[in-house]
MMTF fields as JSON, N, C-alpha, C and O atoms, coordinates in Angstrom:
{
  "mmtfVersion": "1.0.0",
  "mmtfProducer": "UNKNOWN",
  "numBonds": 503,
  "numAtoms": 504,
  "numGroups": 126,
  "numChains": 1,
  "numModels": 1,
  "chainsPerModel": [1],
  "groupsPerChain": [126],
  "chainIdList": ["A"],
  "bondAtomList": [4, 2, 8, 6, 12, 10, 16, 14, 20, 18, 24, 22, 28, 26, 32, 30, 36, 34, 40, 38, 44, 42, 48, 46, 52, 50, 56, 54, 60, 58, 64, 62, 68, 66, 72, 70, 76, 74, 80, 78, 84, 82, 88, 86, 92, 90, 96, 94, 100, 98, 104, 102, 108, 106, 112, 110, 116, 114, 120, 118, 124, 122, 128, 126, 132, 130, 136, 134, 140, 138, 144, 142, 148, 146, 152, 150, 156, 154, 160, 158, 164, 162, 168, 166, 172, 170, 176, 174, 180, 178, 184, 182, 188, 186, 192, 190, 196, 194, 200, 198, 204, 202, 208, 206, 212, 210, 216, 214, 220, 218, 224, 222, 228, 226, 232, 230, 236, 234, 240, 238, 244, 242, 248, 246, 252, 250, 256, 254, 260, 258, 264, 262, 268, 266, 272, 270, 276, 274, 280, 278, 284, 282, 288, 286, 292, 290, 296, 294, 300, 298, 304, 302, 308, 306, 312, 310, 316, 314, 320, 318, 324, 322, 328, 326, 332, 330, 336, 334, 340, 338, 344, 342, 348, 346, 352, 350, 356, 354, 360, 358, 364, 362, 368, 366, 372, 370, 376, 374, 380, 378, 384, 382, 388, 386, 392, 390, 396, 394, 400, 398, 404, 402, 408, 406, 412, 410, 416, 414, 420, 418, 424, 422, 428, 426, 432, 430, 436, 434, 440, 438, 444, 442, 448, 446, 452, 450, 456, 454, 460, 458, 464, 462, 468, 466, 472, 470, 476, 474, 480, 478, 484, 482, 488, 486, 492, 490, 496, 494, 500, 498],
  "bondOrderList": [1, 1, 1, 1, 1, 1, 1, 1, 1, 1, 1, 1, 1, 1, 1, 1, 1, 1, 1, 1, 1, 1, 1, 1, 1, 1, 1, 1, 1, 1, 1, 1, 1, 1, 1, 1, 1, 1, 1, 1, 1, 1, 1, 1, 1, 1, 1, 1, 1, 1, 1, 1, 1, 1, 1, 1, 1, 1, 1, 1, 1, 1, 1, 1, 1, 1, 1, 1, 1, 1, 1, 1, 1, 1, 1, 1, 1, 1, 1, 1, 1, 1, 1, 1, 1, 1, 1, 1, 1, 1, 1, 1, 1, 1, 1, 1, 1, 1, 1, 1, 1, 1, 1, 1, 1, 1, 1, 1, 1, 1, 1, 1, 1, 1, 1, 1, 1, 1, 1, 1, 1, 1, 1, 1, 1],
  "groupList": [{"groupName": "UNK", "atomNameList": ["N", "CA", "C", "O"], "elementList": ["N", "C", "C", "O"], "formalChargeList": [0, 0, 0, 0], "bondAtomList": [1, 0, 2, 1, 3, 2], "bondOrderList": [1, 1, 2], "singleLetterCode": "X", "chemCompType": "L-PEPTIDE LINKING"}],
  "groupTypeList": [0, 0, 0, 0, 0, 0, 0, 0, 0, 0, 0, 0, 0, 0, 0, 0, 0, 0, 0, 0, 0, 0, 0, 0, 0, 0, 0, 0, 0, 0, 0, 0, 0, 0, 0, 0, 0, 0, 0, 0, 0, 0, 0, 0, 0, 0, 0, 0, 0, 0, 0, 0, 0, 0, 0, 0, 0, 0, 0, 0, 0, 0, 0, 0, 0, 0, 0, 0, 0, 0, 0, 0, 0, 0, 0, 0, 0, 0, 0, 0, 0, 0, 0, 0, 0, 0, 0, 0, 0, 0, 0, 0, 0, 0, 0, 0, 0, 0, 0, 0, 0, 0, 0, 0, 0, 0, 0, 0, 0, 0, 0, 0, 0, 0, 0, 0, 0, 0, 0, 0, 0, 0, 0, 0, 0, 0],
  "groupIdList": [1, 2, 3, 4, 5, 6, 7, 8, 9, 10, 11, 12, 13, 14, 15, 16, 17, 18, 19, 20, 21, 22, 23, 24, 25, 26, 27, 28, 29, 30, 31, 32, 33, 34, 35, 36, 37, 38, 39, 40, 41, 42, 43, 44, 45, 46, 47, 48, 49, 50, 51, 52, 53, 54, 55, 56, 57, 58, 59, 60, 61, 62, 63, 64, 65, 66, 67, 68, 69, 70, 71, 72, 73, 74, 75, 76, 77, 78, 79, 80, 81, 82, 83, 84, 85, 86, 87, 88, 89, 90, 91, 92, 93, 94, 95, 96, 97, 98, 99, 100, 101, 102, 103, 104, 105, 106, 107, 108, 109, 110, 111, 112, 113, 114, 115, 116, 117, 118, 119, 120, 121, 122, 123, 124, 125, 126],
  "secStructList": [7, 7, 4, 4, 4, 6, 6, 7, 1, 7, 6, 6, 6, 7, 7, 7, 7, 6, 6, 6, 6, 1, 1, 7, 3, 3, 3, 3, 3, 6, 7, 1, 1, 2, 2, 2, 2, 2, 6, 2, 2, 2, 2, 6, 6, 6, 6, 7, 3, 3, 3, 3, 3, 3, 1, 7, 1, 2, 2, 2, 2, 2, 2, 2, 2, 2, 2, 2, 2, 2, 7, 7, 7, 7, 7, 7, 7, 3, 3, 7, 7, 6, 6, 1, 7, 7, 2, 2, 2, 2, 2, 2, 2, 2, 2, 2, 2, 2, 6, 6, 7, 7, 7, 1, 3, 3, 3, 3, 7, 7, 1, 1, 7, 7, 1, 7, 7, 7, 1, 7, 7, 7, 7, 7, 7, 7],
  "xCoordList": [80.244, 80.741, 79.892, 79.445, 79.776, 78.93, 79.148, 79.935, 78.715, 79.775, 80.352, 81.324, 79.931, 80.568, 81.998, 82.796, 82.188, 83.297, 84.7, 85.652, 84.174, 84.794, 86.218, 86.861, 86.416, 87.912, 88.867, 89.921, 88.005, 88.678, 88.663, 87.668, 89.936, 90.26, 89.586, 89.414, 89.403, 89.245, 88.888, 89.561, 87.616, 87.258, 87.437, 87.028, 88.158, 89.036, 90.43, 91.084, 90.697, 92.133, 91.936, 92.984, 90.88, 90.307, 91.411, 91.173, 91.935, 92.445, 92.28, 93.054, 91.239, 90.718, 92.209, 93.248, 91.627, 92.999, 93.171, 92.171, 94.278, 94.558, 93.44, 92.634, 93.263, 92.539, 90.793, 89.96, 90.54, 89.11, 88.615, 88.245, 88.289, 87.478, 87.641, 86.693, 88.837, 89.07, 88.417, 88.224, 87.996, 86.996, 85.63, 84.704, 85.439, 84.06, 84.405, 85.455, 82.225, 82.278, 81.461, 80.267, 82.28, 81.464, 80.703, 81.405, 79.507, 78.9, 78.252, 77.161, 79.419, 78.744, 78.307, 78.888, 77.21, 76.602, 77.237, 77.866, 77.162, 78.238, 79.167, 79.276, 80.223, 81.042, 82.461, 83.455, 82.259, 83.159, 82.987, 83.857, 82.259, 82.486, 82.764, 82.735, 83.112, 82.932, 82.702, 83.6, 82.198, 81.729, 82.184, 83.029, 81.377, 81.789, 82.952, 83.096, 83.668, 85.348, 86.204, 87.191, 85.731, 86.568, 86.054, 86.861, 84.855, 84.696, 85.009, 85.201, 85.079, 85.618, 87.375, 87.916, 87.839, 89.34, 89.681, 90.829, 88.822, 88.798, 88.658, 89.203, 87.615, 87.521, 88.396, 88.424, 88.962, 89.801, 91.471, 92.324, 91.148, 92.779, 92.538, 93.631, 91.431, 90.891, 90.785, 90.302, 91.202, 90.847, 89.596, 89.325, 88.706, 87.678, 87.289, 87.321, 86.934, 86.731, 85.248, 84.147, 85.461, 84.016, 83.103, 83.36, 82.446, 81.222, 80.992, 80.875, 80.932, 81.326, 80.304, 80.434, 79.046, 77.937, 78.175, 78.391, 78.233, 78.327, 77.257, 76.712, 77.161, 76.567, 76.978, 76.392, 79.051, 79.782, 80.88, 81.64, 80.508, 81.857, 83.089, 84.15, 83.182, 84.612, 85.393, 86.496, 84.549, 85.578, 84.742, 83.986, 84.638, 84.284, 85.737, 86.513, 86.064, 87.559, 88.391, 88.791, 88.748, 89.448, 89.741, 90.678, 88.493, 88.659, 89.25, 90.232, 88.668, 88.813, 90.325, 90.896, 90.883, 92.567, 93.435, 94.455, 92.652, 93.692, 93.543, 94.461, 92.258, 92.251, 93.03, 93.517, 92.912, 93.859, 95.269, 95.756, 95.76, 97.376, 97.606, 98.742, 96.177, 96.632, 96.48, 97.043, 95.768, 95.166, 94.917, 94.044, 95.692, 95.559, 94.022, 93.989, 93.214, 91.954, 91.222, 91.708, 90.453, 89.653, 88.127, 87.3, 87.991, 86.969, 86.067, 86.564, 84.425, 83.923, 83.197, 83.487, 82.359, 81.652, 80.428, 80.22, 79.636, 78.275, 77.951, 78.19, 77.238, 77.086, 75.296, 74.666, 74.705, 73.2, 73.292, 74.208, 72.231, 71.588, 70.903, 69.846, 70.747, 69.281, 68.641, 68.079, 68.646, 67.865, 66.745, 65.65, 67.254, 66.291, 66.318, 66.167, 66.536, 66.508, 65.088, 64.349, 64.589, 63.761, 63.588, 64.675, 62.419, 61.974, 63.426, 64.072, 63.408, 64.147, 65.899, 66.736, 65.82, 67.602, 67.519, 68.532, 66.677, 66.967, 66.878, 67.623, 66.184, 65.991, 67.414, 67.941, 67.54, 69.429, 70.776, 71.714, 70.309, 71.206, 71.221, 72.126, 69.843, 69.73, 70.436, 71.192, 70.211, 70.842, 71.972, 72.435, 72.916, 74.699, 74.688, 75.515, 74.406, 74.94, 74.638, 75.397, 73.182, 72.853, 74.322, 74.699, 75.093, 76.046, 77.318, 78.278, 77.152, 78.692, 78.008, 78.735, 77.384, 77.067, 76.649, 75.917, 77.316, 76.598, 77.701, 78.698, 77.265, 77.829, 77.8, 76.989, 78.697, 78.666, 77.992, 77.295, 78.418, 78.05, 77.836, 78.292, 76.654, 76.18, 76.071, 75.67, 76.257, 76.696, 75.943, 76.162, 75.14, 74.43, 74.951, 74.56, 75.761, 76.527, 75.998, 76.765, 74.449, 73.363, 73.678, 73.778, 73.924, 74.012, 72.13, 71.738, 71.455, 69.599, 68.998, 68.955, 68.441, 67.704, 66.483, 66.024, 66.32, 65.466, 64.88, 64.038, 65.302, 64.578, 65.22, 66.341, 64.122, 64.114, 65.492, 65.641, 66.408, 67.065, 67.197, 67.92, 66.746, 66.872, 67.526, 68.716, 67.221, 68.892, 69.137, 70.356, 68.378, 69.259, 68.189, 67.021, 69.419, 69.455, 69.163, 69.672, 67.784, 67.768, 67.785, 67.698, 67.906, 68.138, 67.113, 66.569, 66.747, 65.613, 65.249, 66.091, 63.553, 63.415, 63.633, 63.917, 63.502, 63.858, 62.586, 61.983],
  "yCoordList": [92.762, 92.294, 92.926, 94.073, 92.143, 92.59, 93.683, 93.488, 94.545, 96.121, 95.497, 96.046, 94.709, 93.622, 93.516, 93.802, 92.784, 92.152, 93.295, 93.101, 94.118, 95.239, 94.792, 94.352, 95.181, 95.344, 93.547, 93.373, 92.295, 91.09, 91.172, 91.513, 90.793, 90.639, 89.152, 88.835, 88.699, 87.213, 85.93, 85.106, 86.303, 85.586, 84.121, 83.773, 83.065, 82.089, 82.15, 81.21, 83.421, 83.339, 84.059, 84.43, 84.275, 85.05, 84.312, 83.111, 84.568, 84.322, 84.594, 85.347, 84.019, 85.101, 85.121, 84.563, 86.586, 86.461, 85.617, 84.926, 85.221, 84.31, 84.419, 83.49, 85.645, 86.471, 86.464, 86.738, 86.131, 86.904, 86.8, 87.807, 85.199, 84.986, 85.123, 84.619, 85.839, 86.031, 86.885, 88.045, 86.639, 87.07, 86.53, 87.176, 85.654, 85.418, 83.865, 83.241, 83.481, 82.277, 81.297, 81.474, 80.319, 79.721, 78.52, 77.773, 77.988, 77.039, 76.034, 75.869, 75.314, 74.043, 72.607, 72.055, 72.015, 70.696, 70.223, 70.831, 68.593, 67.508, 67.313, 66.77, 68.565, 68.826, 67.568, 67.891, 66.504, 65.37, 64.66, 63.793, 64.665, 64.284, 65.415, 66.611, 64.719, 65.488, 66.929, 67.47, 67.747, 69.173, 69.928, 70.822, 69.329, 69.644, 69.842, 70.625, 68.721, 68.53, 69.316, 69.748, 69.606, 70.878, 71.791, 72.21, 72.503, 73.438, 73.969, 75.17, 73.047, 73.044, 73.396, 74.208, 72.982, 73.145, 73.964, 74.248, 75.178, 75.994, 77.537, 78.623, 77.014, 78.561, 78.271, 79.121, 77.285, 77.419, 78.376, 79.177, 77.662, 78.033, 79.491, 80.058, 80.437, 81.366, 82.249, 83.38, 81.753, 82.513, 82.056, 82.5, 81.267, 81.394, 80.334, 79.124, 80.872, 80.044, 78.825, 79.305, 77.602, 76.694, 76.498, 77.067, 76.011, 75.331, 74.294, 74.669, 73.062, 72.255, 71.226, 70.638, 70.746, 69.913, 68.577, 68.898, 67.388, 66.008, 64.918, 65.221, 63.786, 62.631, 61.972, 61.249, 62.009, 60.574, 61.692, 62.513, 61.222, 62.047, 61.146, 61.665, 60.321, 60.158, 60.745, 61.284, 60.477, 61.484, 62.858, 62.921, 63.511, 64.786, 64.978, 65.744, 64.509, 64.466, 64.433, 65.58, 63.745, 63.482, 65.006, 65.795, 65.004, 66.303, 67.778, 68.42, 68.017, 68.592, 68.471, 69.542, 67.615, 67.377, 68.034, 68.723, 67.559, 67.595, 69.62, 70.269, 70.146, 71.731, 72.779, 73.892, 71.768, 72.302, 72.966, 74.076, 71.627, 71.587, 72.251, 72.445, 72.698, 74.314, 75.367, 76.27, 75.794, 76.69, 76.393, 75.566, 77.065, 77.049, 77.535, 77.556, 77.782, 78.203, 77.513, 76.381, 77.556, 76.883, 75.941, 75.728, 75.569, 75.378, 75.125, 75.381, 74.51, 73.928, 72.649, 72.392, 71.932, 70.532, 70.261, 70.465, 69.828, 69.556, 68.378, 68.321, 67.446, 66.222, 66.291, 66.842, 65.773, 65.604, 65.137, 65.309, 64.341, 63.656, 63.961, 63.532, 64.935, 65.574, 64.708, 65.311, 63.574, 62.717, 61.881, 61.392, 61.893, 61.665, 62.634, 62.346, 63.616, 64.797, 65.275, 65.232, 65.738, 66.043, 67.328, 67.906, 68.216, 69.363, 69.941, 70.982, 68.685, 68.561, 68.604, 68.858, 68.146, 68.119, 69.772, 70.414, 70.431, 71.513, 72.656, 73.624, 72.362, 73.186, 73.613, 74.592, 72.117, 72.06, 72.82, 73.532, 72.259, 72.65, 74.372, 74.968, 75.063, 76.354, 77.015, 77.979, 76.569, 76.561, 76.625, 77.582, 75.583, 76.178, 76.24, 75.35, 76.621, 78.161, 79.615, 80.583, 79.496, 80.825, 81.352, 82.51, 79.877, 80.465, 80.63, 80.911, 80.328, 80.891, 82.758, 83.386, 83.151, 84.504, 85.092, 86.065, 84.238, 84.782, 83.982, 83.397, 84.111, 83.344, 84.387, 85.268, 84.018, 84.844, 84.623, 85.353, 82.963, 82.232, 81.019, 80.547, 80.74, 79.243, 78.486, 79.146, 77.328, 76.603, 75.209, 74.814, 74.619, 73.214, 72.31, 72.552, 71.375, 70.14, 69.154, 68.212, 68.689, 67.457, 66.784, 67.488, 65.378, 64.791, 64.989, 65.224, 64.814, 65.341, 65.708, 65.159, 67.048, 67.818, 66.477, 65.47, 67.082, 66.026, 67.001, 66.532, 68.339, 68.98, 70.436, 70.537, 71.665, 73.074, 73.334, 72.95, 73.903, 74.478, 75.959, 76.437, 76.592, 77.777, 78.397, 78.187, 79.409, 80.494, 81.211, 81.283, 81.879, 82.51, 81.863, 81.577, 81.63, 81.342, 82.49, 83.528, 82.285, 83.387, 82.904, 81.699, 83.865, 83.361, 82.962, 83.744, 81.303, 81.401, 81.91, 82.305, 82.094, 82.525, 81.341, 80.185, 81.68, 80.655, 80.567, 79.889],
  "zCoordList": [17.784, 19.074, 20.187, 20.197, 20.958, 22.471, 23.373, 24.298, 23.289, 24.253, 25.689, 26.207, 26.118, 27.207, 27.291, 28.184, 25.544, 25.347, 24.293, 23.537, 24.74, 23.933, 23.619, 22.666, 25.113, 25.448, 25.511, 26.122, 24.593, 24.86, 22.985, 22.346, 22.394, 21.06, 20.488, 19.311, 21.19, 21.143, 22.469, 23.089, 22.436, 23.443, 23.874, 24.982, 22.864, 22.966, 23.709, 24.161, 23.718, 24.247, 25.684, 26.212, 26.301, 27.415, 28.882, 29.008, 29.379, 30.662, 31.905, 32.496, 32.489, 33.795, 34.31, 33.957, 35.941, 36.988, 37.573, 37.773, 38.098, 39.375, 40.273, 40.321, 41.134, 41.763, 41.495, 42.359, 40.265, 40.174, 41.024, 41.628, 41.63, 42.795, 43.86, 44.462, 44.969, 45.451, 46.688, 46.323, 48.124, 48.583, 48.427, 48.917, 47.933, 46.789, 47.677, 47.833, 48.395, 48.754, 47.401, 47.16, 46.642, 46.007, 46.282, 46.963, 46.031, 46.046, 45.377, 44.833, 45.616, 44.107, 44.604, 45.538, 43.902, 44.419, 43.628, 42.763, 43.846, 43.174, 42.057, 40.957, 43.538, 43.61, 43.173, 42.524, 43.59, 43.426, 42.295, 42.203, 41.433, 39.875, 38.967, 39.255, 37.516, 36.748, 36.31, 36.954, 35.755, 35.59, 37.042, 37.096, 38.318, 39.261, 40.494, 41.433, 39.965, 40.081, 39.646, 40.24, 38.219, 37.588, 38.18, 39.01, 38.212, 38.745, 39.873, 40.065, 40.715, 42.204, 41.978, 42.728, 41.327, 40.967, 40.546, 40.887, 39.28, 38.827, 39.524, 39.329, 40.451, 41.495, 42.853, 43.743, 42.945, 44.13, 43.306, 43.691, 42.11, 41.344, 41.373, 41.368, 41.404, 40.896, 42.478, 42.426, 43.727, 45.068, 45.543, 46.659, 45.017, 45.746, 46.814, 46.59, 47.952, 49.213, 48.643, 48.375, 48.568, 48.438, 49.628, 50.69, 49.542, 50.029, 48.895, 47.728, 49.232, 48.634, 48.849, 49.922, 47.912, 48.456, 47.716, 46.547, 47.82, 47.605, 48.543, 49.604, 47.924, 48.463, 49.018, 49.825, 48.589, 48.949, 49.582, 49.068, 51.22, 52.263, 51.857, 52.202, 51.422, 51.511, 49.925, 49.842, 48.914, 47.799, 47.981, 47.012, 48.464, 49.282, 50.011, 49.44, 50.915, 52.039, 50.777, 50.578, 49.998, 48.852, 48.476, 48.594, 47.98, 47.157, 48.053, 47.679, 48.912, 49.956, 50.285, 50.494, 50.344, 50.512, 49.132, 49.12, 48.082, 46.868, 47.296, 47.798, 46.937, 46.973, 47.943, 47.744, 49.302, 50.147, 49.871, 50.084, 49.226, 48.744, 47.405, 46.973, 46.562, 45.666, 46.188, 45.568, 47.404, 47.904, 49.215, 49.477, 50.292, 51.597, 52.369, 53.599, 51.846, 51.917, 52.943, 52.939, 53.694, 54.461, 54.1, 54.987, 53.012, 51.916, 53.176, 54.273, 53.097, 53.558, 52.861, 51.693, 53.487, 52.928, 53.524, 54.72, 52.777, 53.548, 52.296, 51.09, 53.349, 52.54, 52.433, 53.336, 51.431, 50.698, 49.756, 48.953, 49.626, 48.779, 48.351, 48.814, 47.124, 46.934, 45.855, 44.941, 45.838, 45.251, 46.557, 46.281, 47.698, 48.702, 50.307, 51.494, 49.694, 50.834, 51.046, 50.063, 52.223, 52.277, 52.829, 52.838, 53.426, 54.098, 55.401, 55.513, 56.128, 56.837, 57.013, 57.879, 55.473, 55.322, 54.541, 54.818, 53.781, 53.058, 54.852, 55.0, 55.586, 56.243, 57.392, 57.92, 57.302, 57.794, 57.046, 57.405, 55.881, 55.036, 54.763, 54.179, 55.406, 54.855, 56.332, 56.207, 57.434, 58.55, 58.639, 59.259, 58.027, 57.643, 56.871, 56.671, 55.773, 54.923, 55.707, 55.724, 56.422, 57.354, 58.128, 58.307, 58.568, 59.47, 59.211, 59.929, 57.616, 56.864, 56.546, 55.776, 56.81, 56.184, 55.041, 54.864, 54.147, 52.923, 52.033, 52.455, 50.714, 49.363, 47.835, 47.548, 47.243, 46.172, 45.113, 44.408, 45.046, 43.327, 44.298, 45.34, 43.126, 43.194, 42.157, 41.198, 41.898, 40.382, 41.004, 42.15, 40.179, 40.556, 39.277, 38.135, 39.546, 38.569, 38.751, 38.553, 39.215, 39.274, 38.213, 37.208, 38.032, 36.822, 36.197, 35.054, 37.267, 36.703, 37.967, 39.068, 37.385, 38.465, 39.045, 38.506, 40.303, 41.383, 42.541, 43.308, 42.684, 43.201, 42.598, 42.099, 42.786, 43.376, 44.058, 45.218, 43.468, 44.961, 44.97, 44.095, 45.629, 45.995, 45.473, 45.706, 44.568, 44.441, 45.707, 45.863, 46.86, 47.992, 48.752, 48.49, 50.411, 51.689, 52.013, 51.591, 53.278, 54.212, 55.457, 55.693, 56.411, 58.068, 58.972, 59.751, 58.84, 59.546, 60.537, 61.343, 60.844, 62.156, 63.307, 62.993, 64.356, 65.777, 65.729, 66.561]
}
């Protein structure tokens, strides 16, 4: 067994806390399907504040509504297309995240990668 996992008898029956994520900003791209739906559902159930990236604002709002009503949280949303985003939209996009402060976890649920995305945001210069 993994010295990691010492202290879990059985890593099938593992239960994170309510709490784990708690404090913790997460950030997941398409967010409104699949893999990413759960996931989005999973760290809100779990405390964690989203940032929440999608293509389609309206099941974005959707989603954004249902999480609300498990978790009073203030999530956020930012809409892209990173199948036709360019210099310009990443440079935006690095712009608000700059002005949420910082992020904990980042999780990318692309049905197929189409670009690079950054593992960390820094604060552009003016």
């Amino acid at each position: 067994m993994h010295p990691l996992h010492k202290n879990i008898q059985n890593l099938n029956d593992y239960q994170p806390r309510k709490n784990l994520l708690q404090d913790k900003l997460v950030a997941i791209t398409g967010a409104t399907d699949g893999i990413g739906r759960a996931l989005s559902r999973s760290c809100a159930e779990h405390g964690a504040q989203l940032l929440l990236l999608a293509k389609d604002q309206e099941k974005l709002n959707l989603l954004i509504q249902e999480l609300f009503k498990q978790s009073s949280k203030d999530h956020h949303q930012y809409i892209l297309d990173f199948s036709i985003a360019g210099e310009t939209d990443y440079i935006k996009f690095a712009e608000f995240v700059a002005s949420l402060n910082t992020y904990s976890y980042r999780f990318s649920c692309l049905k197929r990668r189409v670009h690079r995305i950054p593992a960390r945001f820094t604060k552009l210069s003016a």
